[in-house]
PQR file with spaces between the fields and no chain letter, atoms N, CA, C, O and H, PARSE charges and radii, in Angstrom:
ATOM       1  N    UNK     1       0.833   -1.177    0.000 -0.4000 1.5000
ATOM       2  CA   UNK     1       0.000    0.000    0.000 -0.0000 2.0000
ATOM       3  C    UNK     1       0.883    1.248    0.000  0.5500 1.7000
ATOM       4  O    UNK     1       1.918    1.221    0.665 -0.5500 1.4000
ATOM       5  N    UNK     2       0.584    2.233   -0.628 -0.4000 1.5000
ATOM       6  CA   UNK     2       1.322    3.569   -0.487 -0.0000 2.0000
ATOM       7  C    UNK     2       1.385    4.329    0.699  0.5500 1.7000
ATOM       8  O    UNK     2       0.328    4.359    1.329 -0.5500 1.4000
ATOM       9  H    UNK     2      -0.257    2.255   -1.169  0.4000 1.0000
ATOM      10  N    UNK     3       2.141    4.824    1.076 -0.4000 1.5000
ATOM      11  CA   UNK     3       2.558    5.612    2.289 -0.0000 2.0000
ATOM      12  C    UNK     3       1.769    7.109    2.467  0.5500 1.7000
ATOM      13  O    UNK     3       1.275    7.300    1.356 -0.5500 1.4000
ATOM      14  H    UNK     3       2.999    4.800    0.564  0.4000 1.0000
ATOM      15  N    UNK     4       1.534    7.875    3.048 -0.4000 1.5000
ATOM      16  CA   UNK     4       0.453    8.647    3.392 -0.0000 2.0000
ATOM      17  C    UNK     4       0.825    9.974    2.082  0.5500 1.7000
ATOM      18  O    UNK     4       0.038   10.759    1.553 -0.5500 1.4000
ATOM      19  H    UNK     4       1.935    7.720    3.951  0.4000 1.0000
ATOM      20  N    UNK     5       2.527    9.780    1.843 -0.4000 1.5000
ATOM      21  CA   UNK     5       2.682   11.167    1.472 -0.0000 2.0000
ATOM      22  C    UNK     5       3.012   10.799    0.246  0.5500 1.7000
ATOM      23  O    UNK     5       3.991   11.264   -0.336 -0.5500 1.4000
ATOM      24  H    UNK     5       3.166    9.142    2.272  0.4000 1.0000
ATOM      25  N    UNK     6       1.998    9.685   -0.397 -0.4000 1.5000
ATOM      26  CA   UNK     6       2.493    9.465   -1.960 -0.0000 2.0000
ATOM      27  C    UNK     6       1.167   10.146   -2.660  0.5500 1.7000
ATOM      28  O    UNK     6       0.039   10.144   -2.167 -0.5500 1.4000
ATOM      29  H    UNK     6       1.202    9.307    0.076  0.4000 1.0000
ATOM      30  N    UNK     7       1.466   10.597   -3.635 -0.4000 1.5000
ATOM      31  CA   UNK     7       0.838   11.565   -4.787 -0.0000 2.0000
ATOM      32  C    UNK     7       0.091   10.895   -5.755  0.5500 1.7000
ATOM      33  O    UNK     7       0.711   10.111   -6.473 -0.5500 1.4000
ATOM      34  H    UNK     7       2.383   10.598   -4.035  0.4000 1.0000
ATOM      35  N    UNK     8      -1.283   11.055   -5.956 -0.4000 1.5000
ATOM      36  CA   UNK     8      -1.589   10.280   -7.124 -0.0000 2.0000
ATOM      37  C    UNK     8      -2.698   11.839   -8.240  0.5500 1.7000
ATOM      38  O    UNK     8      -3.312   12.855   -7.912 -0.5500 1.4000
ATOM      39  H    UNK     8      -1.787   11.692   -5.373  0.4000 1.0000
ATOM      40  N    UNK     9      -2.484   11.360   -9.133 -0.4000 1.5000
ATOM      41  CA   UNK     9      -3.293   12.239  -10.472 -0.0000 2.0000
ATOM      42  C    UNK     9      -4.337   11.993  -11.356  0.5500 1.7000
ATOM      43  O    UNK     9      -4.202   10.858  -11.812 -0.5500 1.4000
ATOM      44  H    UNK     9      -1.986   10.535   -9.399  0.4000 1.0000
ATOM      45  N    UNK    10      -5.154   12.461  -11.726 -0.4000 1.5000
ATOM      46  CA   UNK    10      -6.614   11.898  -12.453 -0.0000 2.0000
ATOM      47  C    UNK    10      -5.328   11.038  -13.396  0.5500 1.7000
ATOM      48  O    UNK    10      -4.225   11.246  -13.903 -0.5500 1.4000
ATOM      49  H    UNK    10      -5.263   13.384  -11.355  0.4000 1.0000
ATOM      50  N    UNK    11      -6.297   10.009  -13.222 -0.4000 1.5000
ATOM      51  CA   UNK    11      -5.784    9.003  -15.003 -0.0000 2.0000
ATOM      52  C    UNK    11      -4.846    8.345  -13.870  0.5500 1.7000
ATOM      53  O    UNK    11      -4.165    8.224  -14.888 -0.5500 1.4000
ATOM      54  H    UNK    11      -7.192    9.839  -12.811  0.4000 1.0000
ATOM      55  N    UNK    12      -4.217    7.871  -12.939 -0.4000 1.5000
ATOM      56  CA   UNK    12      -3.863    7.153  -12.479 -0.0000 2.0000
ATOM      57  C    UNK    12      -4.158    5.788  -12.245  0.5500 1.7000
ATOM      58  O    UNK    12      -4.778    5.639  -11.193 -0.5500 1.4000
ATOM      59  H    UNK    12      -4.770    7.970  -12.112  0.4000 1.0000
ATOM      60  N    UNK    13      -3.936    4.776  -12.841 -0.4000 1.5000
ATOM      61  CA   UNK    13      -4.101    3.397  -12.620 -0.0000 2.0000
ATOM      62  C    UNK    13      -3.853    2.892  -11.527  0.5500 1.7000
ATOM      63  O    UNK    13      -2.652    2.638  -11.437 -0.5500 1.4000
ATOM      64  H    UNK    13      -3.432    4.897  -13.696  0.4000 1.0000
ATOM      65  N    UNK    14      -4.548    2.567  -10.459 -0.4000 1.5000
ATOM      66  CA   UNK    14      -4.159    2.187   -9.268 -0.0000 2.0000
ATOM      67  C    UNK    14      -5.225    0.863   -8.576  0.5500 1.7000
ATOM      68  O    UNK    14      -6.285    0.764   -9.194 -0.5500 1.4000
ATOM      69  H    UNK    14      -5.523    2.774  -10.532  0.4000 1.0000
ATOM      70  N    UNK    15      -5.062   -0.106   -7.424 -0.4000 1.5000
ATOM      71  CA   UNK    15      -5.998   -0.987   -6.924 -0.0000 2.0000
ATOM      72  C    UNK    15      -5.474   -0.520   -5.596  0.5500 1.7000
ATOM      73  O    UNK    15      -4.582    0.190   -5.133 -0.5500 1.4000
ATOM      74  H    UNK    15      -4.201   -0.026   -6.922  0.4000 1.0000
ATOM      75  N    UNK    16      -6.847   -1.559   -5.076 -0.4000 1.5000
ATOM      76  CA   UNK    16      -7.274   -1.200   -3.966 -0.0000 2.0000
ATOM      77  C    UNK    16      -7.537   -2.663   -2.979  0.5500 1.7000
ATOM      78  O    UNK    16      -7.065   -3.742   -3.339 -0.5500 1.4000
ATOM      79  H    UNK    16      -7.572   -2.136   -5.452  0.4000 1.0000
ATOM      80  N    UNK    17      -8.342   -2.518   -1.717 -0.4000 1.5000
ATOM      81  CA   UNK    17      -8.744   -3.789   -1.310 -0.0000 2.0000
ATOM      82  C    UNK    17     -10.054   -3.348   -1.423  0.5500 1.7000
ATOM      83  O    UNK    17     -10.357   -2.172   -1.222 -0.5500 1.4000
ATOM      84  H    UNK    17      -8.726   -1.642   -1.425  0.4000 1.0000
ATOM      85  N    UNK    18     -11.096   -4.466   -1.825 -0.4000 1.5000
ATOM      86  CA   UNK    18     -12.596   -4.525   -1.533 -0.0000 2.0000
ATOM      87  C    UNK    18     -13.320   -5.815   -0.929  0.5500 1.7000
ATOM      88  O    UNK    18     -12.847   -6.935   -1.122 -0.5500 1.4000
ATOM      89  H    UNK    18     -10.850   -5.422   -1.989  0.4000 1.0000
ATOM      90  N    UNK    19     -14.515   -5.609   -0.172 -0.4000 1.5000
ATOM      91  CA   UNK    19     -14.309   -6.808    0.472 -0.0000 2.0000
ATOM      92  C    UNK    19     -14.614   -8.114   -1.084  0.5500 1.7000
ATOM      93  O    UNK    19     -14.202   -9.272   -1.008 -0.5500 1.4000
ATOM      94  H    UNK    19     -14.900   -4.699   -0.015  0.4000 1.0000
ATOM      95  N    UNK    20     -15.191   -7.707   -2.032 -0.4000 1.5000
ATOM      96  CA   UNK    20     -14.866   -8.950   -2.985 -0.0000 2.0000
ATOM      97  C    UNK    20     -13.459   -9.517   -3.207  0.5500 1.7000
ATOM      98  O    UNK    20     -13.129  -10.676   -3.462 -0.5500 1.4000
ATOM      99  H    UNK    20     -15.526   -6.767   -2.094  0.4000 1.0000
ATOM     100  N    UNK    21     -12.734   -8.449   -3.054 -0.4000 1.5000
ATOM     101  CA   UNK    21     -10.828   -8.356   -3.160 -0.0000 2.0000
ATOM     102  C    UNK    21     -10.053   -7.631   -4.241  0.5500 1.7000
ATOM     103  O    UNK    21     -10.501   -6.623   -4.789 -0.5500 1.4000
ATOM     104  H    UNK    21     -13.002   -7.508   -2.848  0.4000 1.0000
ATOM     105  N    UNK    22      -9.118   -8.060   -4.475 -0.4000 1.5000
ATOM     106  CA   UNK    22      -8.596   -6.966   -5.153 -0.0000 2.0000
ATOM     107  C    UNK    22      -9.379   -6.292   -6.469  0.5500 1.7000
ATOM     108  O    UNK    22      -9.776   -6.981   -7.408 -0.5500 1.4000
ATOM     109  H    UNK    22      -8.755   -8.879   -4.030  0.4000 1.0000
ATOM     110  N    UNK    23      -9.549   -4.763   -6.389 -0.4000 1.5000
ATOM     111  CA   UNK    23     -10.117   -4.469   -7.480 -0.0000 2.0000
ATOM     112  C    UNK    23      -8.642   -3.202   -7.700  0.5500 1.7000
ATOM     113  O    UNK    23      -7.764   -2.746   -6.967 -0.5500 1.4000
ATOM     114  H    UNK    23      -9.226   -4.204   -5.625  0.4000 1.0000
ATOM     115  N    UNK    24      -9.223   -2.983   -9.697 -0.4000 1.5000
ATOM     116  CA   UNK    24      -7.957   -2.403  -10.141 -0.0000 2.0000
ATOM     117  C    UNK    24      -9.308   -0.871  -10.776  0.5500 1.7000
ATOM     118  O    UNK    24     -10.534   -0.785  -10.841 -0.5500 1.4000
ATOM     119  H    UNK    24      -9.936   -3.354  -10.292  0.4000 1.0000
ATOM     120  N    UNK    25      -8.383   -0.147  -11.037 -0.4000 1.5000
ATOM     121  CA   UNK    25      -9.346    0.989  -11.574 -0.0000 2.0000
ATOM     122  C    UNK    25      -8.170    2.112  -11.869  0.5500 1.7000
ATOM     123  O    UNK    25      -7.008    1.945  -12.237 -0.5500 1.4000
ATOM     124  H    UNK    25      -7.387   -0.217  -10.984  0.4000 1.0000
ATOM     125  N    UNK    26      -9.129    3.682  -11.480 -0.4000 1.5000
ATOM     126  CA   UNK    26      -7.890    4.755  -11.928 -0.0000 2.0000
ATOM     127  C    UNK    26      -8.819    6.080  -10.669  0.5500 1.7000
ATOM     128  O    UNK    26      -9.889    6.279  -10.095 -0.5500 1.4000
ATOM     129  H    UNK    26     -10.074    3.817  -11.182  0.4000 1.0000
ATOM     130  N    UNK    27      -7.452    6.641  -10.863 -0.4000 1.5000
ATOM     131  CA   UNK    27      -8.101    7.649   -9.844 -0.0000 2.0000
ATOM     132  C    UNK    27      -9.047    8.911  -10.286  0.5500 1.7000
ATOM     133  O    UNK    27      -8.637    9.363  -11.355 -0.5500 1.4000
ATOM     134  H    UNK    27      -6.582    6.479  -11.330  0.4000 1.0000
ATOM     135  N    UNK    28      -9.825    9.391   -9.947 -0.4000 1.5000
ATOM     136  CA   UNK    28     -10.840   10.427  -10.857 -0.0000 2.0000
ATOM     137  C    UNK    28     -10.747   11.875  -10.659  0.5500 1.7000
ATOM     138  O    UNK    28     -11.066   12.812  -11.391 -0.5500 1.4000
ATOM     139  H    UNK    28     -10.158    9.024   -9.078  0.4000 1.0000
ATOM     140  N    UNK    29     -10.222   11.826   -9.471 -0.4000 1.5000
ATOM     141  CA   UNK    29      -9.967   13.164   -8.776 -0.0000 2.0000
ATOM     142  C    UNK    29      -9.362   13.457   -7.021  0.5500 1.7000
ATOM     143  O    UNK    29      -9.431   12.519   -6.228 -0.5500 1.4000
ATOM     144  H    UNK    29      -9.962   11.064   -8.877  0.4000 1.0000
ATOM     145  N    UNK    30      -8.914   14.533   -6.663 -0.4000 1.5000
ATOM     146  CA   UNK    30      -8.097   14.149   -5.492 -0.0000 2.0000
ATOM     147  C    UNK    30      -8.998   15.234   -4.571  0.5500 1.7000
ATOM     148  O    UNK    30      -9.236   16.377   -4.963 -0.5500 1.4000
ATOM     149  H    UNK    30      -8.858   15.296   -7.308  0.4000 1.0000
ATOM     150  N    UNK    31      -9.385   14.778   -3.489 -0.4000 1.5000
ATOM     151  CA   UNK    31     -10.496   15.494   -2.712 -0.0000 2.0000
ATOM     152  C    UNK    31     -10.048   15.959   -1.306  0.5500 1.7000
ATOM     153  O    UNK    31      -9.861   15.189   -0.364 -0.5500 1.4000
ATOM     154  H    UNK    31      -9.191   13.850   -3.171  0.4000 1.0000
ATOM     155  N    UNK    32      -9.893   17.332   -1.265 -0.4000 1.5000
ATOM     156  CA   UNK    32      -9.191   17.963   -0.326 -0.0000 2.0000
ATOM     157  C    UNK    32     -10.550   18.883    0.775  0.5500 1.7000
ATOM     158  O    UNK    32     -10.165   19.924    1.308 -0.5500 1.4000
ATOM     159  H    UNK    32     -10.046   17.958   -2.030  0.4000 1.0000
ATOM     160  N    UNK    33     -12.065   18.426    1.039 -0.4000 1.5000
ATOM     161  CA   UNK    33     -12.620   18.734    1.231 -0.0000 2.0000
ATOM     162  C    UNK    33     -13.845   17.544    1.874  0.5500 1.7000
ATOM     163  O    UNK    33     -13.768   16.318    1.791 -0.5500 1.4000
ATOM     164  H    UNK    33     -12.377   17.580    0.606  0.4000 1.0000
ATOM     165  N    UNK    34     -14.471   18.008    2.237 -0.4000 1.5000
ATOM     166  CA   UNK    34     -16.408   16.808    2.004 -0.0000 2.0000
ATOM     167  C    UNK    34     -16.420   16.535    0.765  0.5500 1.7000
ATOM     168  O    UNK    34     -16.209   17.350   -0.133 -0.5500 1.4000
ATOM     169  H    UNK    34     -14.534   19.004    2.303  0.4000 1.0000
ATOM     170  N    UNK    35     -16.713   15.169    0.607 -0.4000 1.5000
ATOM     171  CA   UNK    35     -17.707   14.691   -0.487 -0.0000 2.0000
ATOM     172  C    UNK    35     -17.909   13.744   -0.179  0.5500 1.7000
ATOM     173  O    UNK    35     -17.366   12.976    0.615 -0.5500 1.4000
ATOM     174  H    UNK    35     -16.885   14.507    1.337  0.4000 1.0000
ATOM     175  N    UNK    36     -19.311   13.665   -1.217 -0.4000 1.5000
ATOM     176  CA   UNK    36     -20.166   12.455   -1.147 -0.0000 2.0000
ATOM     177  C    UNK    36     -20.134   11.584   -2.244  0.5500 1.7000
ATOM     178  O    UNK    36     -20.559   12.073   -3.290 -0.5500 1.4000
ATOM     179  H    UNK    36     -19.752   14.289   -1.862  0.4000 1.0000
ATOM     180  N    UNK    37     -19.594    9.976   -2.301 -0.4000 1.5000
ATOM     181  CA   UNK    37     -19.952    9.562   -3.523 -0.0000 2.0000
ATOM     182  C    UNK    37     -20.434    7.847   -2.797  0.5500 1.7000
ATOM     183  O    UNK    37     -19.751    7.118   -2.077 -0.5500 1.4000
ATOM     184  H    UNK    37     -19.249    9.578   -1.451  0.4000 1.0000
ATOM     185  N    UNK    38     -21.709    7.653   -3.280 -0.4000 1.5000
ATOM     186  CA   UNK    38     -22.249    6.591   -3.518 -0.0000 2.0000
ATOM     187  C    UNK    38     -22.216    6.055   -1.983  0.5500 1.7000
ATOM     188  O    UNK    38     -21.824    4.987   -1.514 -0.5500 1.4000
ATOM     189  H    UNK    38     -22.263    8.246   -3.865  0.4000 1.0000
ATOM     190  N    UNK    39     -22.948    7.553   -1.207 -0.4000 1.5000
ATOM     191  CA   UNK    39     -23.909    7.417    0.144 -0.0000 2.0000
ATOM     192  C    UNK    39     -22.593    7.249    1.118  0.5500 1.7000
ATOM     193  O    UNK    39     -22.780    7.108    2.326 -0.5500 1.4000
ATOM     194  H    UNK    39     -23.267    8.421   -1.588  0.4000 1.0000
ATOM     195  N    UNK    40     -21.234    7.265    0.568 -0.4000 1.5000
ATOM     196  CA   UNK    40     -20.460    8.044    1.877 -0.0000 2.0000
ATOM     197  C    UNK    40     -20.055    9.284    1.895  0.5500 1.7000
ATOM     198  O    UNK    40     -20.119   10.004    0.899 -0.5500 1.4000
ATOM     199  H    UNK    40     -21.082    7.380   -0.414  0.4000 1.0000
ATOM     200  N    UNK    41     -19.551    9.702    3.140 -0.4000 1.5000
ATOM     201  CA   UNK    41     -18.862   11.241    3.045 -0.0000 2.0000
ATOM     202  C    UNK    41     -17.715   10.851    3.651  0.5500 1.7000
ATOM     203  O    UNK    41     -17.592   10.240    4.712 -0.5500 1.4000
ATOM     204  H    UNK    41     -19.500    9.117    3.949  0.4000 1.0000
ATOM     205  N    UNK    42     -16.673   11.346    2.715 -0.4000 1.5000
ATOM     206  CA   UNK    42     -15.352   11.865    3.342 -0.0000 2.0000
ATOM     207  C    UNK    42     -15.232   13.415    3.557  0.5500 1.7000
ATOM     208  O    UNK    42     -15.549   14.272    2.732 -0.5500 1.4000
ATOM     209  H    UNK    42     -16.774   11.843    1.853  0.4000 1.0000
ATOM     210  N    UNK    43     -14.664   13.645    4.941 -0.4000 1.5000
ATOM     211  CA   UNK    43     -14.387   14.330    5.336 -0.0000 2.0000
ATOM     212  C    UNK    43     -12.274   14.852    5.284  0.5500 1.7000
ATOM     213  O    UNK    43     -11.419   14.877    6.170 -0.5500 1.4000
ATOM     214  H    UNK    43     -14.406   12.949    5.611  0.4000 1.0000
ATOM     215  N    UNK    44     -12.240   15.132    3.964 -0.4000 1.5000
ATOM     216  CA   UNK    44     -10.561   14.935    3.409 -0.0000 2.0000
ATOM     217  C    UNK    44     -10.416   16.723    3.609  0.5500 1.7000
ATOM     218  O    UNK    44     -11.192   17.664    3.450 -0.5500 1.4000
ATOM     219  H    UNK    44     -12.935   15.112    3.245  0.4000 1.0000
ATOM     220  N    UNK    45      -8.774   16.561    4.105 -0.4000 1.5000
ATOM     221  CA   UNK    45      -8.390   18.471    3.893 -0.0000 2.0000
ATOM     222  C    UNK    45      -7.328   18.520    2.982  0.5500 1.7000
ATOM     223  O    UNK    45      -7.243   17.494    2.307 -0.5500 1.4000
ATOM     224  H    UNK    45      -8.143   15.796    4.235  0.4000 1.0000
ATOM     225  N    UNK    46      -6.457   19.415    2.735 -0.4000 1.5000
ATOM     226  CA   UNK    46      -5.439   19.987    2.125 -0.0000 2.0000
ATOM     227  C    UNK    46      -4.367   18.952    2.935  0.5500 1.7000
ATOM     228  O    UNK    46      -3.551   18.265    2.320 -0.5500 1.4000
ATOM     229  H    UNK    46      -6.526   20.249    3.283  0.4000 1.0000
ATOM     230  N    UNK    47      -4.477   18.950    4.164 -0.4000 1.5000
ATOM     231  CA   UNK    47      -2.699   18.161    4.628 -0.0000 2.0000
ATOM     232  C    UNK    47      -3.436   16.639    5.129  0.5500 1.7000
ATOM     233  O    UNK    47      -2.720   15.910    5.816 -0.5500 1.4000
ATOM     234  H    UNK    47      -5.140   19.508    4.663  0.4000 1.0000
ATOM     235  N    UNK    48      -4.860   16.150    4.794 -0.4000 1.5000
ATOM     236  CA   UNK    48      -5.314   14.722    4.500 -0.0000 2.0000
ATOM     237  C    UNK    48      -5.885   14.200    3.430  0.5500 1.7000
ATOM     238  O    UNK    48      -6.877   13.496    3.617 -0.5500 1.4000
ATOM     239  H    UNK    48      -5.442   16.741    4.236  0.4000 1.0000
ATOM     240  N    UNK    49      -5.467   14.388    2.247 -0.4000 1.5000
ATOM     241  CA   UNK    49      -6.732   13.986    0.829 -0.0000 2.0000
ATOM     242  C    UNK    49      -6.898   12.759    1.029  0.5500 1.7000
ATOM     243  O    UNK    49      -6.469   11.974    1.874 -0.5500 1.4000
ATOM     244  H    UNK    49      -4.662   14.960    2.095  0.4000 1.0000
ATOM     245  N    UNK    50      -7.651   12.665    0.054 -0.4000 1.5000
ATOM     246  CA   UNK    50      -8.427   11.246   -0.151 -0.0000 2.0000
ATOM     247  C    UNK    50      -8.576   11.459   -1.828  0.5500 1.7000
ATOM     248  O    UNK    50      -8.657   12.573   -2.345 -0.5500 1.4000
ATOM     249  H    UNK    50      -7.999   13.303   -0.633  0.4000 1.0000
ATOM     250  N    UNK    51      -8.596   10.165   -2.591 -0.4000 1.5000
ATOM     251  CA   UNK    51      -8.521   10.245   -3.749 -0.0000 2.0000
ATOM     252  C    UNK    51     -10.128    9.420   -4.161  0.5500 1.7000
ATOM     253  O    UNK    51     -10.351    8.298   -3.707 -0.5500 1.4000
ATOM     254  H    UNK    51      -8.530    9.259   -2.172  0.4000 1.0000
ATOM     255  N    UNK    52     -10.951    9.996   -4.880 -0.4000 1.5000
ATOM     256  CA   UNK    52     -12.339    9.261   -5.796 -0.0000 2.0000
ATOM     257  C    UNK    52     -11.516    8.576   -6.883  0.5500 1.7000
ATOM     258  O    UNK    52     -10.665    9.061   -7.630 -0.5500 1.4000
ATOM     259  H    UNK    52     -10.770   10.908   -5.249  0.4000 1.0000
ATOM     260  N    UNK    53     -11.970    7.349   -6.790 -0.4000 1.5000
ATOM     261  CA   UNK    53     -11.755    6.264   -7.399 -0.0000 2.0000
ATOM     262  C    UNK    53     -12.403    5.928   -8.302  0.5500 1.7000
ATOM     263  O    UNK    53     -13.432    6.592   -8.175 -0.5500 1.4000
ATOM     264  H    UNK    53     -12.660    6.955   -6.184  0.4000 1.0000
ATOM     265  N    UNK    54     -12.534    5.125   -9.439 -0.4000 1.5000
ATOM     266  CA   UNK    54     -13.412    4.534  -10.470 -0.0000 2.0000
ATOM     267  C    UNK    54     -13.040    2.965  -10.996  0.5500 1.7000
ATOM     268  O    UNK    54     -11.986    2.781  -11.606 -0.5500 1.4000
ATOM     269  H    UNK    54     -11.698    4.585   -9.543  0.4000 1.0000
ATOM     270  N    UNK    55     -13.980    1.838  -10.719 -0.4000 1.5000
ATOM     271  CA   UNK    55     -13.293    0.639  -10.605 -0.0000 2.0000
ATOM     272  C    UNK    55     -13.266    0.607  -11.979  0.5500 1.7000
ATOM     273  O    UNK    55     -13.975    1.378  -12.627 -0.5500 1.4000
ATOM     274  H    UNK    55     -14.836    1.988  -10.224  0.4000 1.0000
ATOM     275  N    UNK    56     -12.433   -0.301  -12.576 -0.4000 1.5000
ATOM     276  CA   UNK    56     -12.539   -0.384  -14.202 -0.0000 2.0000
ATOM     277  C    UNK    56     -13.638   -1.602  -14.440  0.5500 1.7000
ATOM     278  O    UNK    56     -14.355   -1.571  -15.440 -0.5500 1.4000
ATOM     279  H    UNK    56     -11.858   -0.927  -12.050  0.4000 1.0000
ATOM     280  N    UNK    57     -13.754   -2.893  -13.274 -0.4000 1.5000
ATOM     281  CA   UNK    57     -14.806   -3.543  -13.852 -0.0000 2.0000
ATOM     282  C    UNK    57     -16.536   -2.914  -13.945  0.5500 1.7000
ATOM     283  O    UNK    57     -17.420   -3.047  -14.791 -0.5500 1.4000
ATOM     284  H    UNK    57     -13.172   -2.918  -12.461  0.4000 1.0000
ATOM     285  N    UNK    58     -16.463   -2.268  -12.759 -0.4000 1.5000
ATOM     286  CA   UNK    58     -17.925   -1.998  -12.347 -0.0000 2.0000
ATOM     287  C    UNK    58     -18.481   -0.654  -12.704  0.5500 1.7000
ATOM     288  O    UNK    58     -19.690   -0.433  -12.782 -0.5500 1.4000
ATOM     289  H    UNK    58     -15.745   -2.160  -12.072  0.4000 1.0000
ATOM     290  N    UNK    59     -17.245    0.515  -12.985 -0.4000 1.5000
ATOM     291  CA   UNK    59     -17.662    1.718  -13.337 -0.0000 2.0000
ATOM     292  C    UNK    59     -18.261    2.461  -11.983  0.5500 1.7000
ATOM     293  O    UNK    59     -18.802    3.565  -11.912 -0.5500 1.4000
ATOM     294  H    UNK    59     -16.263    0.336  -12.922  0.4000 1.0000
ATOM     295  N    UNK    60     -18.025    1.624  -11.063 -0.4000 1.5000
ATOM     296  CA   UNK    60     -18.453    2.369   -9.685 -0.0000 2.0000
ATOM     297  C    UNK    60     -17.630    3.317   -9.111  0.5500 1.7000
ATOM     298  O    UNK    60     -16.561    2.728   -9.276 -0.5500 1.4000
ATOM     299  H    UNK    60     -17.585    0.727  -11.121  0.4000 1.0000
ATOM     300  N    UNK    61     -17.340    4.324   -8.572 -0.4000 1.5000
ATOM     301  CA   UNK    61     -16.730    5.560   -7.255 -0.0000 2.0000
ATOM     302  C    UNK    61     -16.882    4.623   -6.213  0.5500 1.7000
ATOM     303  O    UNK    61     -17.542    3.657   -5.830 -0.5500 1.4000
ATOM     304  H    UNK    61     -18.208    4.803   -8.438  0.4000 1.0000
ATOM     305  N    UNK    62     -15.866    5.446   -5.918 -0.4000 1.5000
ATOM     306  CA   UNK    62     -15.456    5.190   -4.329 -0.0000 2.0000
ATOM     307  C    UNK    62     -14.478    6.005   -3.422  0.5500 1.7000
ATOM     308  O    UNK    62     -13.384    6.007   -3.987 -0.5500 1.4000
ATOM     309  H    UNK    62     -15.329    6.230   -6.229  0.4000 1.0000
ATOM     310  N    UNK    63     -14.433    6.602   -2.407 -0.4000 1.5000
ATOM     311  CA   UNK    63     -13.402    7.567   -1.738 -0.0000 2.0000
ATOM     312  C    UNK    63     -12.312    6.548   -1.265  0.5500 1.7000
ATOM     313  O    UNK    63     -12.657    5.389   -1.034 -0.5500 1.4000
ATOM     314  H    UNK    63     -15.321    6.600   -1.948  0.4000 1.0000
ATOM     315  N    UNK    64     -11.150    6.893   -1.128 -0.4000 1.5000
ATOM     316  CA   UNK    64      -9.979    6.074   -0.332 -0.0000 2.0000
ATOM     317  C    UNK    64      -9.154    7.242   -0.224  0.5500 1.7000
ATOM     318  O    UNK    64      -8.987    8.272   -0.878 -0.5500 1.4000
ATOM     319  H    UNK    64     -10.869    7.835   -1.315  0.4000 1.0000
ATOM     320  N    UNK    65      -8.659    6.690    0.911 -0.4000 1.5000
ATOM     321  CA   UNK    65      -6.934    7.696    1.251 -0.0000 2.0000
ATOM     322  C    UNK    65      -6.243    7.361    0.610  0.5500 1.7000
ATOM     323  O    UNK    65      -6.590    6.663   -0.342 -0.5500 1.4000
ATOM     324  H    UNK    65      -8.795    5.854    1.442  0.4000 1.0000
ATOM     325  N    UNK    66      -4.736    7.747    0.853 -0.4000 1.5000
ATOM     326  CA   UNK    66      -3.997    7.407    0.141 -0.0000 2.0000
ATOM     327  C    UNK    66      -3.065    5.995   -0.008  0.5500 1.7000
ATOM     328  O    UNK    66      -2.694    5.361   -0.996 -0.5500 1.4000
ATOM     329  H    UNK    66      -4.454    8.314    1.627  0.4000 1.0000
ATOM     330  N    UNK    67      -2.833    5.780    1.697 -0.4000 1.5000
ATOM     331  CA   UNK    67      -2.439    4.426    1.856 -0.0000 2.0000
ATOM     332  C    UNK    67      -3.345    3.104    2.246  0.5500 1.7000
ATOM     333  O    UNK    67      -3.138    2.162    3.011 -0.5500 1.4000
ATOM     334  H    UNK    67      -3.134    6.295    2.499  0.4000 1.0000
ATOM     335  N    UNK    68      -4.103    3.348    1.645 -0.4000 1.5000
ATOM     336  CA   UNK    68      -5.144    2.219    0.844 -0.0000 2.0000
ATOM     337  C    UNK    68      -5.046    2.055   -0.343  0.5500 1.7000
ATOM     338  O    UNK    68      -5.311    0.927   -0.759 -0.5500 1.4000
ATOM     339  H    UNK    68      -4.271    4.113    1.024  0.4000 1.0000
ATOM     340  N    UNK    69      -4.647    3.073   -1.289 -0.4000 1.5000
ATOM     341  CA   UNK    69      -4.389    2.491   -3.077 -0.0000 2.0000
ATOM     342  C    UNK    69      -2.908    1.998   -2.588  0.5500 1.7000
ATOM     343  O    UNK    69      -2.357    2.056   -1.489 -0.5500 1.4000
ATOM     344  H    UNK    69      -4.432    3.989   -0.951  0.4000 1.0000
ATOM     345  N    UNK    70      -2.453    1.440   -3.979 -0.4000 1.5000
ATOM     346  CA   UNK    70      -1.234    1.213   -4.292 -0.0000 2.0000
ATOM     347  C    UNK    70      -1.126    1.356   -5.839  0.5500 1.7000
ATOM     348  O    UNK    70      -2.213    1.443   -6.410 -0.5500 1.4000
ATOM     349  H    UNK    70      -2.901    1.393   -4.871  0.4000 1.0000
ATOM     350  N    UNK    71       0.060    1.400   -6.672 -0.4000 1.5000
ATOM     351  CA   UNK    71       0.152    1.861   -8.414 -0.0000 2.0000
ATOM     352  C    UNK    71      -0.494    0.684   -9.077  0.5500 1.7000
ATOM     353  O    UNK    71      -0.120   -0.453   -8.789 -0.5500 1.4000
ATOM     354  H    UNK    71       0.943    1.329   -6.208  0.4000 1.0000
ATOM     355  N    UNK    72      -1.385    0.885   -9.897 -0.4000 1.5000
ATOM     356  CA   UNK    72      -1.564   -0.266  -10.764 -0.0000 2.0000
ATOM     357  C    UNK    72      -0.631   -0.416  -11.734  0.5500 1.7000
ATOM     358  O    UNK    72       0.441    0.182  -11.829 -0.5500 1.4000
ATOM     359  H    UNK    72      -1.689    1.809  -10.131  0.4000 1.0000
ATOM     360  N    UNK    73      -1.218   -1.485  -12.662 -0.4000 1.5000
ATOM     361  CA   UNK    73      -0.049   -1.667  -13.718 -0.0000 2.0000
ATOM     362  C    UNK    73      -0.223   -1.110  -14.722  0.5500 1.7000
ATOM     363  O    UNK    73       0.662   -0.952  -15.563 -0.5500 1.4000
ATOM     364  H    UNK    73      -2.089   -1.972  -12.585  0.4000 1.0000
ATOM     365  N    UNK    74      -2.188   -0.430  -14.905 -0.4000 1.5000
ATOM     366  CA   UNK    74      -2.065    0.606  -15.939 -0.0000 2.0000
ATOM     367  C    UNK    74      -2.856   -0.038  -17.145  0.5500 1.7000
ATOM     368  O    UNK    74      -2.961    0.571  -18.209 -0.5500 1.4000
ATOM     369  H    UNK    74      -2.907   -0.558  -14.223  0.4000 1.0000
């Protein structure tokens, strides 16, 4: 998993854990604020983001920090 102070960018290929298991996707945007996607809220700031996710099988969002992704292969 990536370390708190690793950087990720829209179009980033990255996975994750889900409880089905590993899913792979890309990152959509980096959220330095509230948001809501798909009935959660993160509560992310400027010195905690959280990155919105997009799985590539399911086309679903999802919020995660940062050391919960790791690089996909793309």
């Amino acid at each position: 998993m990536a370390s708190p102070s690793t950087k990720f960018k829209p179009g980033d290929p990255v996975e994750w854990r889900s409880p089905q298991g590993r899913t792979e996707g890309r990152i959509v945007k980096k959220v330095t604020g509230t948001a809501h996607v798909q009935g959660h809220v993160a509560h992310a700031s400027p010195d905690e983001p959280q990155y919105e996710v997009e799985s590539r099988k399911t086309g679903r969002h999802a919020l995660h920090k940062p050391e919960a992704l790791s690089r996909g292969r793309g």
